[in-house]
Each structure stands twice: as C-alpha cells, then as structure tokens.
C-alpha positions as CSV (number, residue, x, y, z in Angstrom):
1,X,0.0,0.0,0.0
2,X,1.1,3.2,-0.8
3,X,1.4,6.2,1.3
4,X,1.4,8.8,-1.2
5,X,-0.6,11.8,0.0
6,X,-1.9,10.3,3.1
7,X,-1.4,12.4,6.3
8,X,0.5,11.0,9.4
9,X,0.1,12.8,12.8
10,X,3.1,10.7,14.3
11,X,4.2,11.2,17.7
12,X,7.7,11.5,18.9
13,X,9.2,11.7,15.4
14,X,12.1,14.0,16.0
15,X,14.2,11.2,15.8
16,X,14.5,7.2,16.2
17,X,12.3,5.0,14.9
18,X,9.1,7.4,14.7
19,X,11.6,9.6,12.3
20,X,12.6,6.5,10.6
21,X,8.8,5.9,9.9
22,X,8.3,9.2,9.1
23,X,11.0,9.2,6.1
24,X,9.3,5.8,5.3
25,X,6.1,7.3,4.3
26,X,8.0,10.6,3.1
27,X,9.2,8.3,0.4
28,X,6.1,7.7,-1.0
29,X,4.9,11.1,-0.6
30,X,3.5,11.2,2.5
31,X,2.4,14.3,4.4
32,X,4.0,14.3,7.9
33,X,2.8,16.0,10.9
34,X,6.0,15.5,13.7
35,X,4.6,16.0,17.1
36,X,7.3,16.0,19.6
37,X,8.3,18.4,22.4
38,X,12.1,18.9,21.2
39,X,12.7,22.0,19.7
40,X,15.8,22.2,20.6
41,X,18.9,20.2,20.3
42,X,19.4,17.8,23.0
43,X,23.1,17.6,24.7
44,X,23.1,13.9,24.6
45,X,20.2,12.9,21.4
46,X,20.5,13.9,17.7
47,X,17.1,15.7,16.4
48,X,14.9,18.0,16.3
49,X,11.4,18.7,15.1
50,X,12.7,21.0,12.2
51,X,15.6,18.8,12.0
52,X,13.2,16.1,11.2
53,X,11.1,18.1,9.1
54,X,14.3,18.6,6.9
55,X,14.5,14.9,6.5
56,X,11.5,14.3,5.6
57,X,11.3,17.1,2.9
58,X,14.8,15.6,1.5
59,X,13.0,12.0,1.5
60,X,10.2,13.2,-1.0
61,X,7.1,14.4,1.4
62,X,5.7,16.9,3.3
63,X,6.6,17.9,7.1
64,X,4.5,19.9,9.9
65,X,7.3,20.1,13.0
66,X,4.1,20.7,15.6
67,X,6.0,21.1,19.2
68,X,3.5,19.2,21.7
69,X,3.8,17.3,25.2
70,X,1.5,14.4,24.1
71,X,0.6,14.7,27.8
72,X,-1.0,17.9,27.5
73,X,-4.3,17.7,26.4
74,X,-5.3,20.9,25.0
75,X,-1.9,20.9,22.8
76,X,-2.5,17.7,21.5
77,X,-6.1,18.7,20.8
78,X,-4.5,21.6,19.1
79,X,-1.8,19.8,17.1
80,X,-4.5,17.3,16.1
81,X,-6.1,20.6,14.1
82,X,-3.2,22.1,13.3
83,X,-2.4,19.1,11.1
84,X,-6.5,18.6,10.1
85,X,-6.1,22.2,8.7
86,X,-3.0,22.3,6.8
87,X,-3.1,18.8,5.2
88,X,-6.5,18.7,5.0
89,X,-7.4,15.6,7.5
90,X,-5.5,13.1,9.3
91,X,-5.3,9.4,7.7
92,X,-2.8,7.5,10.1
93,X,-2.1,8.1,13.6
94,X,1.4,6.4,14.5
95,X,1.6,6.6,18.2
96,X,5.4,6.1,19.0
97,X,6.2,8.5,21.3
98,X,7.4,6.6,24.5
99,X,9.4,6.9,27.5
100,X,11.4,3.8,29.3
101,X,13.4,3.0,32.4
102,X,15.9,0.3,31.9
103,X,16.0,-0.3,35.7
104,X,14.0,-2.9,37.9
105,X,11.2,-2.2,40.1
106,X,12.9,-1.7,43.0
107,X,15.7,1.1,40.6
108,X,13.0,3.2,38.8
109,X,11.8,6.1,41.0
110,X,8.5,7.3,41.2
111,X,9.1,10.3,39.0
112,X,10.4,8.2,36.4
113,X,7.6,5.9,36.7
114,X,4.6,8.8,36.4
115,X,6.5,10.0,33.6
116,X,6.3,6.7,31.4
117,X,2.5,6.7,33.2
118,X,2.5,9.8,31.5
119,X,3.9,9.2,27.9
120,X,3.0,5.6,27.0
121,X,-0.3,5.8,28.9
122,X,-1.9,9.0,29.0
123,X,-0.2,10.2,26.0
124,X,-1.0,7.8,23.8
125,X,-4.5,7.8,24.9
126,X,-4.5,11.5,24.4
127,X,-2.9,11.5,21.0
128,X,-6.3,8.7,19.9
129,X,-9.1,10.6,21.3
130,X,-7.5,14.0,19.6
131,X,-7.0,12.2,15.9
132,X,-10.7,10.1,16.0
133,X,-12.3,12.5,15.0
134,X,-10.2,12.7,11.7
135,X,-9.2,9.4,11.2
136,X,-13.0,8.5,10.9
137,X,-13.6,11.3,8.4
138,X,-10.5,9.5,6.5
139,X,-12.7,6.1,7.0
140,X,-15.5,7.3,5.5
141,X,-13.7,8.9,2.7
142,X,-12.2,5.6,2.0
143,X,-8.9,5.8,3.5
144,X,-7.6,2.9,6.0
145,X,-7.5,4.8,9.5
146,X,-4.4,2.4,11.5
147,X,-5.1,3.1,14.8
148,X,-7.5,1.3,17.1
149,X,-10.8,3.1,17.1
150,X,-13.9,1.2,17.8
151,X,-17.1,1.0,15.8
152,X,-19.3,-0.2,18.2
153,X,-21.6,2.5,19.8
154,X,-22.7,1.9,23.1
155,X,-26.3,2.1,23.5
C-alpha cells in the first residue's frame, strides 16, 4: 500500500524509529505532521522537530514540526487541528512517542515511573481521542485509518 498523500500525525518523530517511519512514508509522498516536544537540540540525542522536518522534505514528502507534550491535552487537541487544517485531514495516527526506564522495580523512582505513566499511557491515549475525529472522516472517505478506534456504539 502506498502512502502517497496520506497524512500521518506521528508522535515522537524527531528522531528514532518514529523519524525512521516518518521518512518511510515521506518516500512515498506522505504528508508528515512531527509531534514531539524537542525544539531544541538535545546535549546527549541527535534531532529535532525541524531537523526532522528537513528529513522528511529531503525524503520526498511533506513535514508539519508541531512542538507538543502528548501529555497535555489541550496541545495535543490543538496539534490534532493544526495538522487537520493544513493537510486537509488526518489518515494514520502512529503513536510512538514513548518513555522507558531500563532499571528494575525496586531502581525506577517514582518520578520516572509517572513520567512513562505519562507518555506511553496518557499520551498515547490522548494522542487517539484527539485524531478520532479525523481518522473517521478518513474512514468514510475511504482511507484505511491504522489506529484502534472502535465501531461499536454503546447504547
């Protein structure tokens, strides 16, 4: 399947593997919203938003650097229409943003702990809700809408 002008709201694409998706899809001609709260380099990671966005433009498709927390839900509800707006919908959400501890139970503090809660919980949950709304619309249009949204309707 291609992924020529298909828009992906992607979280935590500034760099690793939701960048490497992101240049993926630019490939094909993909429109790329990069949601991700680094605007700035990091000491110790390679990447930024526009950094990616230069990437992905050099790849063959279209980049939106949209600097979000994922755990903030008003800017993810913004980001979500930011990207609606300029690409003209949302067709794949690619929730990758995520935050680990490589420590054991007993290691991980729990400020490290609430921020993973935060990230791969919250966030991701955040990031669905925000994007349902245009990933249905891209449903009913006939695009293939990859993230789990549920048809049933409880009644």
């Amino acid at each position: 399947m291609s992924l020529k002008d298909k828009t992906l709201f992607i979280s935590g694409a500034s760099r690793g593997i939701g960048l490497a998706i992101a240049k993926r899809a630019a490939r094909d001609g993909a429109k790329v919203a990069i949601v991700a709260k680094t605007e700035q380099p990091h000491a110790k990671l390679p990447g930024t938003i526009y950094t990616a966005a230069e990437e992905i433009v050099a790849a063959g498709g279209q980049a939106l650097p949209i600097p979000a927390d994922i755990r903030d839900e008003a800017r993810v509800h913004e980001a979500a229409k930011r990207c609606a707006d300029h690409f003209g919908g949302i067709d794949i959400l690619v929730n990758n943003a995520s935050a680990i501890s490589l420590a054991g139970t007993l290691e991980t503090p729990m400020k490290r702990f609430d921020l993973m809660f935060g990230v791969n919980v919250r966030g991701t949950y955040c990031c669905s809700q925000a994007c349902a709304p245009y990933l249905k619309a891209a449903a009913k249009r006939g695009a293939i809408p990859t993230s789990s949204i549920s048809r049933r309707r409880s009644t």
